[in-house]
Backbone bond lengths (Angstrom), bond angles and torsions (degrees), N, CA, C in turn:
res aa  C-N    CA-C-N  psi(-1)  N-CA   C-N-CA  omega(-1)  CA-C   N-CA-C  phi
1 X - - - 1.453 - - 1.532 108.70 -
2 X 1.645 120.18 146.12 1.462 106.74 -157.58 2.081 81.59 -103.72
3 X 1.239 102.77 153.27 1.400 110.58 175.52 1.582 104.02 -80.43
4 X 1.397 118.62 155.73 0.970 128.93 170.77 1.526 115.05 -158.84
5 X 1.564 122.68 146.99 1.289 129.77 -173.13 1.612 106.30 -61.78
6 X 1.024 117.09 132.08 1.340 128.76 168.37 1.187 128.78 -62.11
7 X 1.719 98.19 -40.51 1.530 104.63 177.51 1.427 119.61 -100.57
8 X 1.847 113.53 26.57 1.314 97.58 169.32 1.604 105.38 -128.22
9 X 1.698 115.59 -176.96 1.596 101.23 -154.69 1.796 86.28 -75.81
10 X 1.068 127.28 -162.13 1.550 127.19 161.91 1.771 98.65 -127.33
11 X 1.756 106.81 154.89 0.780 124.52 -147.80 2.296 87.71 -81.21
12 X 1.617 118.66 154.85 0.860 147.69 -147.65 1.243 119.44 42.14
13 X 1.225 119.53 11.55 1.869 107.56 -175.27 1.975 118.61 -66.04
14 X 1.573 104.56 -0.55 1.543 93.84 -163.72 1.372 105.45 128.60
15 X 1.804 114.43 -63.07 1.064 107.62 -145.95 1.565 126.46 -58.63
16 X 1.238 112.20 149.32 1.724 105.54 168.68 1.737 110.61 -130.10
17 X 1.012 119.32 126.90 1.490 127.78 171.29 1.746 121.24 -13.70
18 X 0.698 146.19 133.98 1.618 125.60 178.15 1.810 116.82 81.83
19 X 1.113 123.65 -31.42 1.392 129.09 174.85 1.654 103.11 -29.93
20 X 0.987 113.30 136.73 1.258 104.79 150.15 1.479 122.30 -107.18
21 X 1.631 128.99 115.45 1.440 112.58 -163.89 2.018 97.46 -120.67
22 X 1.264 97.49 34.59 1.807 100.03 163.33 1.340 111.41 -59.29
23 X 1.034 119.40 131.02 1.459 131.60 170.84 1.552 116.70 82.22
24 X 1.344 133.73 11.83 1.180 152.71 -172.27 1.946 104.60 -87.75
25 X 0.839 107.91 124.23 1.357 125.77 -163.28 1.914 96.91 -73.74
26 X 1.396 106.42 139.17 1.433 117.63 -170.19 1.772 106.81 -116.66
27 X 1.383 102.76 128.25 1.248 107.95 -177.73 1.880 113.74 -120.09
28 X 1.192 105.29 126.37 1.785 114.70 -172.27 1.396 96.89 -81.44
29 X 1.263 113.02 177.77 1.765 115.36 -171.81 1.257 103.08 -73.00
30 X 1.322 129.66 -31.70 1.970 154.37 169.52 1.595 104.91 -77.30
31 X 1.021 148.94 -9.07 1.029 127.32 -161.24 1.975 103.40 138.36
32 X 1.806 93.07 162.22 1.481 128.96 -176.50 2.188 99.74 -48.87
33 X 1.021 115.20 150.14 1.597 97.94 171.22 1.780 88.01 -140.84
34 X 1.327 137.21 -3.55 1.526 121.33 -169.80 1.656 104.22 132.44
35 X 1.308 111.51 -167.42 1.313 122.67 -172.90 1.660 106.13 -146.69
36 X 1.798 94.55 136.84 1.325 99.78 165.39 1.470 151.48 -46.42
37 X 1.491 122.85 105.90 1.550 119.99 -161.71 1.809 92.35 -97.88
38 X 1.307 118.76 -11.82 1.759 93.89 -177.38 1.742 91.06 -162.24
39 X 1.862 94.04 142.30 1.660 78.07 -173.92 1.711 76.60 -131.59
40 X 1.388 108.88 144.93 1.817 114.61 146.70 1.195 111.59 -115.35
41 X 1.340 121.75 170.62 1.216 173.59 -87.50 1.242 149.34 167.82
42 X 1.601 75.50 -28.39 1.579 107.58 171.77 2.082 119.16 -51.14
43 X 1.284 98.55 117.89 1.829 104.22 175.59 1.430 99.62 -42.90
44 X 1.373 105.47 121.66 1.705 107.44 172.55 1.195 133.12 64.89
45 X 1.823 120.43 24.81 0.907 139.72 -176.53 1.677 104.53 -173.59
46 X 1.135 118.25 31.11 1.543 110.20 158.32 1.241 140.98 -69.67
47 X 1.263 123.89 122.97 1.695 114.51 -166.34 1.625 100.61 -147.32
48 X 1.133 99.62 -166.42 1.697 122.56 158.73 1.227 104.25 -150.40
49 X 1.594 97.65 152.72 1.406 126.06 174.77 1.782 110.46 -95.92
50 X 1.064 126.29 127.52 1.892 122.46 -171.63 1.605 100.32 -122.42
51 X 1.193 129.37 118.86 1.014 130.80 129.11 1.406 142.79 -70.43
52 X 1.193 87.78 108.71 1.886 109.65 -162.11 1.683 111.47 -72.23
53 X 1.027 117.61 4.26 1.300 130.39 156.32 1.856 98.90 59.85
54 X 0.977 114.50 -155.02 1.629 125.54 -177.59 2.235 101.46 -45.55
55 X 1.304 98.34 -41.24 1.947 120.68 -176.43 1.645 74.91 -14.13
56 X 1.536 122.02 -84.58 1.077 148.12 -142.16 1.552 105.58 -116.26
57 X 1.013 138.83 58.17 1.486 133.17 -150.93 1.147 108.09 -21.70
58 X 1.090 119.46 90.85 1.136 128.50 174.79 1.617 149.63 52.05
59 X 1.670 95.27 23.76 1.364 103.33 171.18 1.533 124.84 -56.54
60 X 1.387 127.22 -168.51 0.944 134.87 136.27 1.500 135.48 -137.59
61 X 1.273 132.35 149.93 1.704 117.01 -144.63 2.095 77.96 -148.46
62 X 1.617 77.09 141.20 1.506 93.69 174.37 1.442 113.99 -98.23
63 X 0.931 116.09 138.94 1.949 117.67 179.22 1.321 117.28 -141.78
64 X 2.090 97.36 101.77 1.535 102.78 -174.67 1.559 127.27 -54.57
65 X 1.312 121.69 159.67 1.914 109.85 -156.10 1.417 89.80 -80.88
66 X 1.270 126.78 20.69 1.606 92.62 -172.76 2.296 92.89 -107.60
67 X 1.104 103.36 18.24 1.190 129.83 -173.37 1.772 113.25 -93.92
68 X 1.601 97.54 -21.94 1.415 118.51 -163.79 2.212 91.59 -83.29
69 X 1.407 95.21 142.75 1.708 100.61 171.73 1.068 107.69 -95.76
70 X 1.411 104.83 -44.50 1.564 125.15 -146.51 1.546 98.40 -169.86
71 X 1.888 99.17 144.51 1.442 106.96 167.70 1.913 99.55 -147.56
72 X 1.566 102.98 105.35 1.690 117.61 167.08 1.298 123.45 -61.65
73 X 1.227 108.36 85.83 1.493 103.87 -177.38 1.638 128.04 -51.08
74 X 1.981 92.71 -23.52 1.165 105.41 -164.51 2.022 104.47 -80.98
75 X 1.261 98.29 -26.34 1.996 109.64 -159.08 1.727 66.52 -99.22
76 X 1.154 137.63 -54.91 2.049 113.22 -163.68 1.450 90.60 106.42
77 X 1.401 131.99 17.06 1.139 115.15 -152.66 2.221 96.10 -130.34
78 X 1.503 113.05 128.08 1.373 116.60 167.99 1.878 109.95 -94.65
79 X 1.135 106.10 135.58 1.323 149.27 170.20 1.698 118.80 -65.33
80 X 1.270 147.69 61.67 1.452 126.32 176.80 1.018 101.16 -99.61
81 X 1.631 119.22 -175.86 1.402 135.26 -150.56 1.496 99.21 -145.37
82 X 1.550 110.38 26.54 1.701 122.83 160.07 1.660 107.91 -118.45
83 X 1.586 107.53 138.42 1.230 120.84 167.11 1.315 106.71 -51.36
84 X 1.313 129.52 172.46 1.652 160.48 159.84 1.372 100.69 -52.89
85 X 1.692 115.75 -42.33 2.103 116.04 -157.13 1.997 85.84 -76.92
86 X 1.704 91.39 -36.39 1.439 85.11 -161.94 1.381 127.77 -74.61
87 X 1.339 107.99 -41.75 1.857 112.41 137.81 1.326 117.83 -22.61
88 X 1.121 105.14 -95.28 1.945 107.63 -179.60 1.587 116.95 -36.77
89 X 1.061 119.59 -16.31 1.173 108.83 -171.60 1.919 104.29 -108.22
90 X 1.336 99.41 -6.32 1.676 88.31 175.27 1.460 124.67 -76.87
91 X 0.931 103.53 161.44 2.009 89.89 178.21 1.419 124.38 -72.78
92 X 1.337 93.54 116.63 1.302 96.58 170.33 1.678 150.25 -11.27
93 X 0.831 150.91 173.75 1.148 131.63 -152.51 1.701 98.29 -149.75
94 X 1.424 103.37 100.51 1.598 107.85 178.97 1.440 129.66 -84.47
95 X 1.300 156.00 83.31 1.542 154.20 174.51 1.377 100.74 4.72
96 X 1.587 108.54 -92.86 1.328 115.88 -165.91 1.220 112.99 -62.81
97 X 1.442 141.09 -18.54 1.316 130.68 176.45 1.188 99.10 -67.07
98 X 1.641 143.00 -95.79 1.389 137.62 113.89 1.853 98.33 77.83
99 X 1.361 92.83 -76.51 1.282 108.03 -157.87 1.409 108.24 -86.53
100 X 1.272 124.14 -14.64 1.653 126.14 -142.89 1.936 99.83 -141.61
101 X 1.538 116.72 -18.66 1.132 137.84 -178.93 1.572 122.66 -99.67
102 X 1.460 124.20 99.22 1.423 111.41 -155.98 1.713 93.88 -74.87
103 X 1.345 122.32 -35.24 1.172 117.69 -175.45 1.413 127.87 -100.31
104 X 1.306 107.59 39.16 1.308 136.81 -152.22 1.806 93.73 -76.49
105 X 1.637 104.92 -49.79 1.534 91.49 -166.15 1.941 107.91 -76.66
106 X 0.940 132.19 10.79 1.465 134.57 -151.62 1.312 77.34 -70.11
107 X 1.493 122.25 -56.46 1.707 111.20 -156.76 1.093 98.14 -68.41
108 X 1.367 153.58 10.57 1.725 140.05 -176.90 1.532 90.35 -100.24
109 X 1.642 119.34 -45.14 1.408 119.51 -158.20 1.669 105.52 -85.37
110 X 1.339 122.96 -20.63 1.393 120.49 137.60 1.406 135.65 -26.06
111 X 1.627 93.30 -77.46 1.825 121.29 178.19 1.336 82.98 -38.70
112 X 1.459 110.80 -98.45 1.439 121.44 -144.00 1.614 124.19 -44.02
113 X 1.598 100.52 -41.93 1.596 127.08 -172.28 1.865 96.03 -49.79
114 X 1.032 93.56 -41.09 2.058 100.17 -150.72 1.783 70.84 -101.43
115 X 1.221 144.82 -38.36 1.652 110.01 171.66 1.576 146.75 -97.94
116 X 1.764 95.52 29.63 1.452 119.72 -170.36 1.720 97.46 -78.63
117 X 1.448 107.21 119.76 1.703 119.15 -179.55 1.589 104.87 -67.51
C-alpha cells in the first residue's frame, strides 16, 4: 500500500485551491453523513469539519482531506473513502480544543491513518 499524507487533498479528487465547499453535502462509502460547517486549507493540516446533523444528534466529526475521493462541484456534494461506523466512531471534534490545542489534530491523523481500507 503506497503511504500518503492524510492531511493533504490527493491528486484527481476535484479539488481546487480556493473552492469554497461549506455547506456541500458529505457522502460515506454507505451512505449521506451531513454537510460541511468548516473547511481548511491549511499546509499540513487540511480537513473539514461535518455536521452530522440528527445522523449523530448532532455531533460534529473532523475528516482529514486526504480522506476526501471526490468533491462535485456540480451535485455540492464531498466524496470520502470512510464508512458511516467509521465516522461515528472517531473522536469527536471539539471547537475550543481545536482552537487552543497545537496538537489537537494528532488524534484524527491517528484515527483515520490506522483506519484507511
Amino acid at each position: 500500500m503506497t503511504e500518503f499524507d492524510i492531511w493533504a487533498h490527493r491528486p484527481g479528487t476535484g479539488h481546487q485551491s480556493g473552492t469554497d465547499i461549506v455547506g456541500y453535502k458529505v457522502e460515506a462509502t454507505d451512505g449521506g453523513i451531513g454537510k460541511i460547517s468548516k473547511h481548511s486549507e491549511e499546509v499540513g493540516a487540511s480537513h473539514v469539519v461535518v455536521d452530522t446533523g440528527v445522523w449523530i444528534f448532532g455531533k460534529h466529526v473532523l475528516l482529514p482531506a486526504g480522506t476526501i475521493k471526490m468533491i462535485d462541484t456540480v451535485e455540492e456534494k464531498v466524496y470520502v473513502d470512510r464508512t458511516k461506523d467509521q465516522i461515528k466512531d472517531a473522536p469527536e471534534f471539539d471547537e475550543a480544543k481545536y482552537a487552543g490545542e497545537p496538537s489537537y489534530l494528532e488524534q484524527f491523523g491517528s484515527y483515520y491513518g490506522q483506519s484507511h481500507m
